[in-house]
N, C-alpha and C positions, 0 to 999 in steps of 0.2 A: 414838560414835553407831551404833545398830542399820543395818545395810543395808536399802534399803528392797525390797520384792518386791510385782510387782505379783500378784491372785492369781491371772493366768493363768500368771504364772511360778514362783509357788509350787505349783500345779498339777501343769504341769509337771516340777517338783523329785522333785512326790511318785510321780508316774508312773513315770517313767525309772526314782527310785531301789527301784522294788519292783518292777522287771522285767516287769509285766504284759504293755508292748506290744514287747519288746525281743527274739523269738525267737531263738533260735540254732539250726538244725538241723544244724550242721557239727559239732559236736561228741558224742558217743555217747551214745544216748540215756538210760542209764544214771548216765550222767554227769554229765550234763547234769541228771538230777531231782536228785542229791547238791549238786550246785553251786547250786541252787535253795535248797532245806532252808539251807545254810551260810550263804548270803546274806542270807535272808529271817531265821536264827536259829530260826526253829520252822515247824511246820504241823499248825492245830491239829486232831484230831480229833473227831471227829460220829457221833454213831450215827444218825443221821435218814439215810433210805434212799428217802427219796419218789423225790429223782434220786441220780444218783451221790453218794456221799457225801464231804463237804466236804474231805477230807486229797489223794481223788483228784482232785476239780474244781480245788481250787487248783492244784494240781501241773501237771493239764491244762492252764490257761488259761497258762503261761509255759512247756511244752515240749512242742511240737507232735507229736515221738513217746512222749508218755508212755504207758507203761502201766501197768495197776492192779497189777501184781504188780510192780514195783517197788521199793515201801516195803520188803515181806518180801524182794528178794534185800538192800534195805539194814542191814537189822537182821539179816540172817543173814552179810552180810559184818561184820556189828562196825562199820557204816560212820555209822547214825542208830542211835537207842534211846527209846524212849518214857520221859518222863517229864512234870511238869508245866508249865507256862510260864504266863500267864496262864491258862489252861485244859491239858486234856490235850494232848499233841501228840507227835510226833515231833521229837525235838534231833539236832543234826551231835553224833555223837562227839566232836570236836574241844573241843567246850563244855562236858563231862560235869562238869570240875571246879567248873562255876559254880552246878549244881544241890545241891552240897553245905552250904552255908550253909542254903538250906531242908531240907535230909533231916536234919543234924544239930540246927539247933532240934527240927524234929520227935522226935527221936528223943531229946532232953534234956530232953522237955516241955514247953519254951519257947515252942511253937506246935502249934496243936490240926490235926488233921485233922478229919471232919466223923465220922468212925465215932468209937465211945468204944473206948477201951484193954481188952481182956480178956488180960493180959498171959499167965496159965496158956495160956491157947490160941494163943497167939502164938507160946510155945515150940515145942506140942505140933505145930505147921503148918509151922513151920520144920523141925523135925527129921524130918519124914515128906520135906522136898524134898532134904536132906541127905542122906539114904538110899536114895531111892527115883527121886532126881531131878526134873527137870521136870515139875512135874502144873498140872492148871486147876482151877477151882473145883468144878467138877463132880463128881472125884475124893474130893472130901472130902464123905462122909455123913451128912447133918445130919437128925435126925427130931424137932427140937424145932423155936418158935416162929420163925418167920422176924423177920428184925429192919427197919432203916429199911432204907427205899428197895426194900423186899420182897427184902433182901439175908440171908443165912444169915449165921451167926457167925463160920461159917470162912472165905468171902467179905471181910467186914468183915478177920479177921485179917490175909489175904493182901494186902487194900489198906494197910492200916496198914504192913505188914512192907515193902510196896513203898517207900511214902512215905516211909517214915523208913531207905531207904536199902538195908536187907539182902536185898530179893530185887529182881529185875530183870526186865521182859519180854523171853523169851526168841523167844518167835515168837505170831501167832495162830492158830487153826485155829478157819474159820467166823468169824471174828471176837471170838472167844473166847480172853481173856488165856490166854497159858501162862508159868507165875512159874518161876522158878532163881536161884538163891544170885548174888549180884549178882559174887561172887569169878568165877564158873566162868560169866558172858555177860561182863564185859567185856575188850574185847584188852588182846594185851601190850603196853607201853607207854603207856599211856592216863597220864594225869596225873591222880592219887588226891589231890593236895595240896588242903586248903581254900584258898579265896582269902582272901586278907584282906578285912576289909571296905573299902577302899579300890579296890583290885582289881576287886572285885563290883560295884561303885557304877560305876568306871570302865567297864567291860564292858557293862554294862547301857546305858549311855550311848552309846557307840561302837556298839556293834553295833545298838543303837535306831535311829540317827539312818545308819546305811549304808543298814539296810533300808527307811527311810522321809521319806531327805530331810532333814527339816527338825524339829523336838519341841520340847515345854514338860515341863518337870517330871510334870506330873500323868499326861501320855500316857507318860514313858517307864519310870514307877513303877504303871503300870495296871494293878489288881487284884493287887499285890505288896506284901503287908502291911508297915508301918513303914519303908516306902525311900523315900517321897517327901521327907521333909526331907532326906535323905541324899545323894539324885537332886538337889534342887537347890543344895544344899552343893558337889557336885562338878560340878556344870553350871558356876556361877559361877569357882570354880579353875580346870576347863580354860579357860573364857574369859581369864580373868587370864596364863594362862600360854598363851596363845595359838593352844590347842589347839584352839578352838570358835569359832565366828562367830554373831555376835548377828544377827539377822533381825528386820523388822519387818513383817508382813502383815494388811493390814486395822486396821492399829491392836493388833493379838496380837503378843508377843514371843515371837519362838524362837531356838531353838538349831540350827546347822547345823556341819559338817566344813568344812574350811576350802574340802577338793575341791569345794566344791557350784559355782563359777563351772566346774569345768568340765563337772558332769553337764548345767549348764543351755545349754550350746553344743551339745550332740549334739540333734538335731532327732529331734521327736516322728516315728512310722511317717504312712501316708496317712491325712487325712481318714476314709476309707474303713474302718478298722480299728476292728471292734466285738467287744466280750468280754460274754459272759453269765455273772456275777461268782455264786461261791458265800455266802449269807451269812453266813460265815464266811473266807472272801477275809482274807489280813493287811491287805490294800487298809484294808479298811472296816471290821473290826471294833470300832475306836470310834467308834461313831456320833455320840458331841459332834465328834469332829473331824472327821468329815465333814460335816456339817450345816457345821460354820465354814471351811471349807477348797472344799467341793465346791455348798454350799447346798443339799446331799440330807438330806432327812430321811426318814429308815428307823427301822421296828421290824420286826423278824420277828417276825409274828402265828401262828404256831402255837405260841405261847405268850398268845395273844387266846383269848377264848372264841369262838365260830364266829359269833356274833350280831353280835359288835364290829368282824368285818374287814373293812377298808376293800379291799385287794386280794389277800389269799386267804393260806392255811396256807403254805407256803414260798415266798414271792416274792425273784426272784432279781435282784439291780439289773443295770443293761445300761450301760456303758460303752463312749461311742462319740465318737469325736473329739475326745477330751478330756478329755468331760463324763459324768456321771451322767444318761442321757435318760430313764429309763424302767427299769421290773421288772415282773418274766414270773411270774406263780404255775404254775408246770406240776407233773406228777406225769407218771415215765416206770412205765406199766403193762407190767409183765415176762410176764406171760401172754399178752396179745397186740401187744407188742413197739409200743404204740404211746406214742409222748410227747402228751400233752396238753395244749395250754397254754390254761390255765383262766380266764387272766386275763392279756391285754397293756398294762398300764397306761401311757400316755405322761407325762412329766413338761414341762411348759406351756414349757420354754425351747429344742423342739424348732425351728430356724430351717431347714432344709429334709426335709420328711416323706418325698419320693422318695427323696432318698439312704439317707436312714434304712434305709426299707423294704428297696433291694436289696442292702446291710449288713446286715442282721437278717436277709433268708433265706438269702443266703451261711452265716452264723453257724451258722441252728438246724437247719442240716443237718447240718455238723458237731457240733453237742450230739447230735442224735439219736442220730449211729454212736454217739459216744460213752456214751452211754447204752445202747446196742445196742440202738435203735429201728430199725422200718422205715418207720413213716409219723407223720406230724403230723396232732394234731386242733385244729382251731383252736374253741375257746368263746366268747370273749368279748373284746373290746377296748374300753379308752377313751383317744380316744372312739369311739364306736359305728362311725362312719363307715369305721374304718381298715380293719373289719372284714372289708368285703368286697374290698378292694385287697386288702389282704394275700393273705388266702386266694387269690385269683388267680396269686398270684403263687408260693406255696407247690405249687398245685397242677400249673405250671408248669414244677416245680422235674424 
């Protein structure tokens, strides 16, 4: 029979085990963002720049010294690497052999990327990095038709070549890929071996359910083509073999590590403890299971047309004692260094507003630096009322 969990202790499972409120600042702070990445298995990257952009927010919200340069001394030690996971991201070297099952399909045709194959020019892109070494897209002079995504042909090559394994990102500059021979970025030592498909399946599995507690099949094959029957093939054998614990919450069955009685002993931080979540956070990125785990229901609307938005182009959820209370639409303006929060939206299961409040400006003083703001504009709150406490108290600050 499944164990049963109530959902504030499934909640909690999922809290602890994604580190959000678990700071460490005894350990180097360099360190400390690597052991992040390892833990969590990816982080995913965002080009949307309204606020900090999602790979540094995440990173920020679980290591209180992080900083944005970072990522590039990790990829310049051989330490993470960019490649895909459900989306783009940042992977621990450690895990490099697990991306090979998708570079190899790719690369046997077996699986498409979304660019189409122009193989002559594949060679001709390769052989110029071969030669001439590390280049960007940039480097490659293109004076015909631009293709999808208002991307050049040699572009398109240089993704394709990434994809399917042969070239590697070796650093950004401006944020702008720079491609090399996948031989000559990764360390020595690294383990080149494909996994078997057991292996894969297995991995996916384990390292799912470390960084998140608790899983069903569909979350931990999310947006990974043809693994879900496979995910739950081997969900049920670790079980069998006693490798996995059945969970039951809300009436949902899940799958946990056997560890999980003892992540659920370590007691949550203070009441007090409030995070202003990137939407893109590992937290929340599947929004079905948050909705069934957390009862927040999220869409980032700057994928809305601007008529349709209920609380504005990048609203950022607010995690606080627990819970999902609330999300902030702000935009930090880099010309005059102010954050603007354009939209405070409250979510109805707020049981004391005071506290709230002197949690949330503790908080968005801390987003501001981070942001490298120097002052907050407040716009708009629901509901209306909050509007002018708040601000009081902001301006107090």
């Amino acid at each position: 029979m499944p164990k049963s969990l109530t959902i504030q202790e499934a909640q909690k499972l999922v809290l602890l085990s994604q580190n959000i409120l678990n700071l460490n600042d005894k350990v180097d702070a360099l360190d400390q963002t690597l052991l992040t990445i390892q833990h969590l298995g990816y982080i995913q990257i965002d080009t949307i720049s309204t606020v900090q952009r999602a790979h540094h927010h995440t990173l920020w919200n679980r290591n209180p010294q992080y900083q944005n340069n970072h990522l590039d001394q990790l990829v310049e030690k051989k330490k993470v690497f960019e490649y895909w996971s459900h989306a783009a991201a940042y992977l621990p070297m450690q895990d490099y052999k697990y991306t090979l099952p998708r570079k190899n399909a790719i690369l046997k045709g077996e699986q498409k990327h979304w660019f189409e194959r122009d193989n002559a020019l594949m060679k001709i892109v390769l052989k110029r990095i071969e030669n001439e070494g590390a280049l960007m897209a940039k480097d490659f002079v293109h004076a015909g038709e631009i293709g999808v995504w208002g991307s050049k042909p040699e572009k398109q090559a240089l993704e394709n070549l990434f994809m399917q394994g042969e070239l590697m990102i070796s650093s950004r500059k401006n944020f702008h890929k720079v491609y090399d021979l996948t031989e000559r970025v990764l360390p020595k030592g690294v383990d080149v071996n494909e996994p078997t498909q057991e292996e894969y399946i297995r991995f996916l599995i384990k390292s799912y359910l470390k960084a998140n507690g608790l899983g069903q099949a569909s979350q931990i094959a999310y947006l990974l083509k043809k693994t879900k029957p496979l995910v739950s093939a081997g969900l049920q054998e670790m079980h069998a073999n006693g490798e996995l614990i059945k969970l039951s919450v809300n009436q949902q069955l899940y799958y946990s590590l056997p560890e999980f009685e003892g992540v659920l002993k370590t007691p949550l931080p203070s009441s007090g403890s409030l995070k202003i979540l990137s939407p893109f956070d590992n937290l929340l990125i599947q929004r079905k299971r948050m909705q069934l785990l957390f009862d927040f229901d999220y869409q980032l609307e700057c994928y809305v047309p601007k008529e349709k938005r209920k609380y504005g182009y990048f609203s950022l959820p607010i995690l606080w004692a627990g819970k999902l209370v609330a999300r902030m639409d702000c935009k930090a303006e880099k010309t005059t260094a102010i954050l603007h929060i354009n939209h405070l939206a409250m979510e109805k299961n707020v049981q004391d507003l005071d506290a709230f409040i002197i949690a949330f400006c503790e908080e968005i003083e801390n987003y501001k630096r981070f942001n490298n703001c120097t002052q907050i504009r407040l716009h708009k709150t629901t509901p209306k009322s909050l509007r002018v406490v708040l601000q009081k108290v902001i301006d107090d600050k």
